[in-house]
Structure formats: structure tokens, C-alpha cells
VOGU-3710 file (C-alpha; in Angstrom, 3 decimals, decimal comma):
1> xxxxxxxxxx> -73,111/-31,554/24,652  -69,785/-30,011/24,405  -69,113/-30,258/20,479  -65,407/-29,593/20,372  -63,260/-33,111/20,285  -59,881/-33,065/21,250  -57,352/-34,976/19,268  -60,169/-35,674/16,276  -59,597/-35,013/12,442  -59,032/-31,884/10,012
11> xxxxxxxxxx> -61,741/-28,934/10,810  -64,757/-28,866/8,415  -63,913/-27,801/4,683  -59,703/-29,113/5,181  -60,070/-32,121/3,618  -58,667/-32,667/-0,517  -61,009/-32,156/-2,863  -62,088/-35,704/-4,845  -61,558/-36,235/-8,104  -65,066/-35,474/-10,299
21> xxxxxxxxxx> -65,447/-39,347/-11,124  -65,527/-40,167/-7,812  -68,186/-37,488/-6,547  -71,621/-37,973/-5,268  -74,155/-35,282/-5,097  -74,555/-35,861/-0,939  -77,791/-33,667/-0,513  -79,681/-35,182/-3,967  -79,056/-38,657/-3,040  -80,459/-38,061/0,563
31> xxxxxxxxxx> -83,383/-35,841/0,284  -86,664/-37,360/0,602  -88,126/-40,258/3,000  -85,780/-43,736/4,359  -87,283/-46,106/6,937  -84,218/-46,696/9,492  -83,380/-50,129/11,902  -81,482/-49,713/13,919  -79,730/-51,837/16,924  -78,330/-50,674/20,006
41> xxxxxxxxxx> -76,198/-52,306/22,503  -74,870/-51,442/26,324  -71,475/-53,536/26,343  -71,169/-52,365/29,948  -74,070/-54,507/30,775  -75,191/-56,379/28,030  -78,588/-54,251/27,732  -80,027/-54,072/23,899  -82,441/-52,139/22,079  -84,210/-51,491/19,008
51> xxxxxxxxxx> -85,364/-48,332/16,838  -87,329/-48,808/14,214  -88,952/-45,631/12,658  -88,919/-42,878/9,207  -86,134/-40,332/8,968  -86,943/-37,633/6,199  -84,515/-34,986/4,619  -86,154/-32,047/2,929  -84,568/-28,875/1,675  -83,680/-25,662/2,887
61> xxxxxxxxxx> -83,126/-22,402/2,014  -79,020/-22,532/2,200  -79,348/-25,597/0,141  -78,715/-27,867/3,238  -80,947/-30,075/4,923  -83,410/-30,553/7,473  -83,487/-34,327/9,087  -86,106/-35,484/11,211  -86,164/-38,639/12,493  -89,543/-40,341/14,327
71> xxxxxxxxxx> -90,098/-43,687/15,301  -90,449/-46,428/18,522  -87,443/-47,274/20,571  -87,463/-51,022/22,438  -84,900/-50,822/25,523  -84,178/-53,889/27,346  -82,257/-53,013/30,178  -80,226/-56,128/32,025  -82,120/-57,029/35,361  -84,712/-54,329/35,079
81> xxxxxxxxxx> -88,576/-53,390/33,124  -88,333/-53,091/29,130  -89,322/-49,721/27,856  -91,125/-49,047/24,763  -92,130/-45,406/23,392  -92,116/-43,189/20,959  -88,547/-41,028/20,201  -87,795/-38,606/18,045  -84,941/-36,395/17,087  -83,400/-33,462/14,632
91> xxxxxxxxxx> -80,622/-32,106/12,958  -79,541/-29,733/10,530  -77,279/-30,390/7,526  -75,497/-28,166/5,751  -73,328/-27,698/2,935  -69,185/-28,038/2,911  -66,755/-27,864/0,711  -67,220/-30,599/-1,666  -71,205/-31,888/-2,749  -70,113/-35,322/-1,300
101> xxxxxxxxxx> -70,120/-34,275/1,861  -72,044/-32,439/4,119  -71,704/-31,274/8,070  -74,298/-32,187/10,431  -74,885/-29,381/13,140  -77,180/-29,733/16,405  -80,899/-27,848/16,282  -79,139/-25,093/17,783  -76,317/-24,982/15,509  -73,493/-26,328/17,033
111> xxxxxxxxxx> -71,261/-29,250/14,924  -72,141/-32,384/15,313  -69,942/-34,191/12,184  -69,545/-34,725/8,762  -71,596/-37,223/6,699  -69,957/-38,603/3,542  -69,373/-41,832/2,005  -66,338/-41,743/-0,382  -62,549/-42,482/1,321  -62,044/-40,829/4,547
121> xxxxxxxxxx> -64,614/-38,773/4,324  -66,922/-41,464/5,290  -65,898/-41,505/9,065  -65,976/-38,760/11,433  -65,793/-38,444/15,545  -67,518/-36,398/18,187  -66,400/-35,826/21,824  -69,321/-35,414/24,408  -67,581/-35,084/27,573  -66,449/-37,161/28,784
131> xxxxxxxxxx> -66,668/-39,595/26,211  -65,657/-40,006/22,157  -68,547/-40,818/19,090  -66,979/-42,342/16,190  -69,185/-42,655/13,527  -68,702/-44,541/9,965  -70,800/-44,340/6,820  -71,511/-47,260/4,009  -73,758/-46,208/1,244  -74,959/-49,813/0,008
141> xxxxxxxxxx> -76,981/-49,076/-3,107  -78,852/-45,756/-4,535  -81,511/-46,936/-1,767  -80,260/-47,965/1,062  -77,219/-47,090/3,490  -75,848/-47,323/7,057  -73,980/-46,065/9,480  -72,338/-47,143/13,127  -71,801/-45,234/16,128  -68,937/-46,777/18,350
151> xxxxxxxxxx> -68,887/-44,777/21,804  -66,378/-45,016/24,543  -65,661/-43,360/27,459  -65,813/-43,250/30,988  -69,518/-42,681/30,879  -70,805/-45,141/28,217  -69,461/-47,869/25,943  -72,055/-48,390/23,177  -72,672/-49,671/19,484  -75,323/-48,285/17,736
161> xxxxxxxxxx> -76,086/-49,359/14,063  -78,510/-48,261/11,959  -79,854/-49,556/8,294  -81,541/-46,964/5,894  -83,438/-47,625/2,565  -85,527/-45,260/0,851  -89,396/-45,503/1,010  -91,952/-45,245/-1,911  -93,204/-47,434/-4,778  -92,674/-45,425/-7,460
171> xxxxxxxxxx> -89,080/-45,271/-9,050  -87,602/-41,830/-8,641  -85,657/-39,717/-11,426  -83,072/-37,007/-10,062  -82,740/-34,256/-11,804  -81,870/-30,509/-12,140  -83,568/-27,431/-13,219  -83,617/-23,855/-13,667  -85,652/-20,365/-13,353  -85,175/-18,112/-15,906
181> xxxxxxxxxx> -86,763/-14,809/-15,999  -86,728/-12,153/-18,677  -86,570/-8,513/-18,465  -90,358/-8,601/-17,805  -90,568/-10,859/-15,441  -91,674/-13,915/-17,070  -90,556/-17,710/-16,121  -88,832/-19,354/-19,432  -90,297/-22,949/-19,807  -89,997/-25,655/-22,650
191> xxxxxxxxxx> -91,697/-28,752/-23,785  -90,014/-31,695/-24,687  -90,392/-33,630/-28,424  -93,235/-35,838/-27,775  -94,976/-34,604/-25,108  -97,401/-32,033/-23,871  -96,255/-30,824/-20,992  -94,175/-27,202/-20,235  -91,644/-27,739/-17,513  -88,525/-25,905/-16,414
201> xxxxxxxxxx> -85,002/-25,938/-18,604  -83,261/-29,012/-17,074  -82,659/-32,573/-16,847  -80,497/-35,433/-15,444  -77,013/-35,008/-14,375  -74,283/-37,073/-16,095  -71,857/-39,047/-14,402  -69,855/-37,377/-11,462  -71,899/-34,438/-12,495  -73,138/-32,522/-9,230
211> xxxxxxxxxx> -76,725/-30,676/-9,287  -75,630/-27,120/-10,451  -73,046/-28,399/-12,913  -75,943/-30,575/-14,415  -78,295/-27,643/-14,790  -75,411/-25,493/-16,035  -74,995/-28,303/-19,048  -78,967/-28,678/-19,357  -79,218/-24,800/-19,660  -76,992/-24,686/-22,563
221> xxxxxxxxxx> -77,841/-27,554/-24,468  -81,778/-27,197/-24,164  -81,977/-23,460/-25,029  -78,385/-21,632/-25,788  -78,165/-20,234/-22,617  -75,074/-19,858/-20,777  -74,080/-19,471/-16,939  -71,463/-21,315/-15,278  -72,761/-23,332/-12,120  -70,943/-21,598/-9,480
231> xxxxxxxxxx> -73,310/-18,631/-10,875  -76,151/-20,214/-10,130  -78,542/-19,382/-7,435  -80,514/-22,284/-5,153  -83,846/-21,617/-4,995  -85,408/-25,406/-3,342  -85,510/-29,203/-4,009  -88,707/-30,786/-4,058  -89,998/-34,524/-5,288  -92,648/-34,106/-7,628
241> xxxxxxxxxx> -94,829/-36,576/-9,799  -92,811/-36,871/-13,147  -94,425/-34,899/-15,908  -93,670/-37,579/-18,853  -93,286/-41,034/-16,678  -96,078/-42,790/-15,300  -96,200/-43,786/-11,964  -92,753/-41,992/-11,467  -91,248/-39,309/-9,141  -89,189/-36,395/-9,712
251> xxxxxxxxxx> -86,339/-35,647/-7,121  -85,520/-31,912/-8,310  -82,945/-29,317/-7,496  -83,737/-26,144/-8,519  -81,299/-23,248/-9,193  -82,675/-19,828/-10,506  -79,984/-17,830/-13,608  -78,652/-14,634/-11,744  -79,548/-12,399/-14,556  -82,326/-11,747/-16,876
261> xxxxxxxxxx> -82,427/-12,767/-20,785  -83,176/-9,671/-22,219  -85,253/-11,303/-24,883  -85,604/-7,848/-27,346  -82,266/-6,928/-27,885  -79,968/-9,681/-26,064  -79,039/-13,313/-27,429  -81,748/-15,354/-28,862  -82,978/-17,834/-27,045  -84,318/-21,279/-29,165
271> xxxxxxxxxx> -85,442/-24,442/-28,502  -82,002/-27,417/-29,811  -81,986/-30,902/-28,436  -84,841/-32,678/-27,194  -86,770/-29,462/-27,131  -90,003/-28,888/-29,413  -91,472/-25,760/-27,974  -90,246/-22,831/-25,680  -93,163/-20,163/-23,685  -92,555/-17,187/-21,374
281> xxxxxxxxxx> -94,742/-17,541/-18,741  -96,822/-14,466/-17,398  -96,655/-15,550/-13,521  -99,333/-12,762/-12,725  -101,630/-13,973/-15,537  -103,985/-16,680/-15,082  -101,882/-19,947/-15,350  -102,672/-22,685/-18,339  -103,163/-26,135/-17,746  -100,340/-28,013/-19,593
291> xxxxxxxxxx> -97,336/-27,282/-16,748  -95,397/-29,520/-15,244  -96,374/-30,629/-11,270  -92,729/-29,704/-10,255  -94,099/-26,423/-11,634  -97,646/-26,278/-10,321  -97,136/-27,678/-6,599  -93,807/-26,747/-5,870  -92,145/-23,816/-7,563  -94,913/-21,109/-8,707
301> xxxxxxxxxx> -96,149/-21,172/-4,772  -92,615/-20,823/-3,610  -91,870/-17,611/-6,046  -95,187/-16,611/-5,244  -94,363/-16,598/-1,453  -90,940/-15,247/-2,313  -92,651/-12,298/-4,193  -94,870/-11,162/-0,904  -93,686/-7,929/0,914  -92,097/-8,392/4,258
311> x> -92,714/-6,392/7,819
//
């Protein structure tokens, strides 16, 4: 595909910034698992089709995402055999300017076009010679959006539209949360009034709050610490069995603080707010039984992993 498209819209990371009230958090809202329907229709000759399938974001390193999207595809071309088979496909998704948005790049990393659902941001177009992909965006709930691909050209003339909702019984809680090491290399966590369990600093963002602004607040206001969100380092999202809900999921964006507390002659660090109890945690000592699963499946292995020498 050739991925430049004459005549289209600003290049990536040229469009205003939004105002704060009117931000969404792009990469929280889609990371995890959506079943997708979608239609398809040949207006050159009337042929339609059906997918019907899972796509799933998860995380990566840059703080983008991975999609993958698996499923069956009906084809029911005019005058000829039906098909039906298996179909799959991939993309990457990474970060712009603005955590509403985010660009969509080919496996191999060439653009494909932006995803966001605010203003103008939520249509985009993509020229495959010879012919032009415009693409538009609806998010209809916190569980479900869709999007439409009109194409035209000399080559094709096709609508595509596609419905996702998000899969999963239990109800899901986004939140933030943060590493913090001291000078000895032990992970800073806290329990909560009321419960037993020792988790990261963190909790849920406010309104128009994006992931690292919420952790920056969280940090603060749980245990006096201070770093501004633009200083703060992504380190993975995960989903995670809640640690205090029942039956409930964790959807969890985790930064790590660029510096260490010096905790013998630096600022003091105490437990305010909801917090009871704060522990350093000796990652090379044998680990107790009262942390958090956001800790226990998800983070410790992915330090530990981090912490293994190269080459």
C-alpha cells in the first residue's frame, strides 16, 4: 500500500490541542478485549459480507498499542460461490500529540491514520493507489464504538462498518499507578483504610484527567510525593483482578517516578488520605502474601524481566 494521500488533512501531531474537559484517555479506554460486527458491501456489484470476530489491544513498551484482530469473514459475491474462512489482521498504535488520539501505523510501520473520537479528530483518510479510505469514528458508550470505512476509487467502491463493544462479565475500574523505588532498591507500596491488601501508589483519574496526570495527583495525595506527569516514566498497562472489589477488574497504567526517594535523609514519605499503612518492598527477598494481583501477575515479573542482563 502506498501510505502517502494526496490532498488529505494536517500531518500527524498538527492538529489544536483540546481543551482538558473535553479529553479522553484514547489508549485506557481501548486496551483490553471488544467483539467486532462488522458489514461489508461491493456497491459496484451489489456483493455483501460479514465479519464477525475479537479484536484485542494490549500494551507496549512506547506506551502505544498492539491490535489484533481474528475472526470469520462471510463473502457473498453477486453471481458466484459464497466464501467463508477464517481472517485475521494487525496493526500498531502509537502515541500523538494529544492522549485522545492516537496514529495507527501498518505491521511494518508505515501510517495508516489517526483514531480519535472528539471533533475532527474523529475522521481521517488514507490513499491506496489508486483509490481514497475515509474513515470516521463514533464512540457510543464506555463499551462499545464504531467506525466506517467509505472507499472510492477507480479500483473499488466499498462501505465497510464495523460495531465494537467490550467483552467480559466483570465491571472494569481504570486506574493509574506508580513504581517507586528508594535508594536501595525497594518498591514503595501502601494499603488502603479497610483493607488488607498492599498495592501500588495510585488510583482513578478525575474528570478530563489523562493516565499520567492521574497518577501524578494520586502520588501526591496518597503519600507526599511529588513529580509532575510529563516526568513520569511508562513502564506497562495490564487488566488485573481488583484487589478490594469482588468480581471486578483492574484496567491499569503504570508509570514508574524517575528518581529515587532517598528515604534516610530526603523528604518523608507518610501515609494521608485513604491510606492506613505504607511498606518498602525487598524485590530480591522472598515476597509476602498480602500484595495486590496487579502486583503479583503483572508488574514484579515485568521488573523482574526488566532486571535480567542482556547479550
Amino acid at each position: 500500500m502506498n501510505s502517502q494521500t494526496p490532498g488529505a488533512g494536517p500531518d500527524f501531531d498538527q492538529r489544536p490541542e483540546r481543551s482538558a474537559d473535553q479529553r479522553l484517555d484514547l489508549r485506557a479506554y481501548l486496551l483490553g478485549s471488544w467483539s467486532v460486527a462488522r458489514t461489508m458491501l461491493d456497491r459496484a456489484t451489489g456483493s455483501r459480507g460479514t465479519f464477525n470476530g475479537v479484536v484485542r489491544f494490549t500494551g507496549t513498551d512506547d506506551g502505544g498499542l498492539r491490535f489484533r484482530e481474528e475472526g470469520s469473514v462471510q463473502w457473498n459475491p453477486a453471481g458466484a460461490a459464497s466464501f467463508h474462512g477464517p481472517a485475521s489482521r494487525e496493526y500498531l498504535l502509537k502515541p500523538s500529540a494529544t492522549p485522545e488520539t492516537m496514529d495507527m501505523l501498518f505491521p511494518d510501520g508505515h501510517p495508516f491514520h489517526r483514531i480519535g473520537f472528539g471533533g475532527q479528530d474523529n475522521q481521517d483518510r488514507h490513499w491506496c493507489d489508486p483509490d481514497t479510505y475515509r474513515v470516521e469514528y463514533t464512540r457510543l458508550g464506555p463499551d462499545e464504538f464504531s467506525y466506517r470505512w467509505d472507499v472510492t476509487g477507480p479500483a473499488k467502491d466499498l462501505l465497510l462498518e464495523s460495531v465494537l463493544t467490550r467483552t467480559g462479565v466483570n465491571p472494569r475500574i481504570v486506574v493509574s499507578a506508580v513504581c517507586v523505588f528508594d535508594d536501595a532498591g525497594r518498591l514503595l507500596t501502601v494499603r488502603k483504610r479497610g483493607t488488607d491488601k498492599f498495592m501500588h501508589p495510585g488510583g482513578k483519574p478525575e474528570a478530563g484527567e489523562t493516565a499520567a496526570e492521574a497518577a501524578s495527583r494520586e502520588l501526591e495525595e496518597e503519600v507526599g510525593i511529588i513529580v509532575a506527569p510529563e516526568d513520569l516514566e511508562p513502564f506497562g498497562s495490564w487488566l488485573a483482578e481488583a484487589a478490594n472489589e469482588a468480581a471486578t477488574q483492574i484496567e491499569a497504567t503504570v508509570f514508574t517516578a524517575p528518581t529515587p526517594v532517598n528515604t534516610t535523609g530526603g523528604p518523608a514519605v507518610n501515609p494521608s488520605a485513604e491510606i492506613a499503612e505504607i511498606r518498602w518492598l525487598d524485590l530480591a527477598a522472598a515476597l509476602p502474601e498480602d500484595l495486590a494481583p496487579l502486583l503479583t501477575d503483572h508488574v514484579l515479573p515485568a521488573l523482574a524481566a526488566k532486571a535480567e542482563p542482556t547479550g
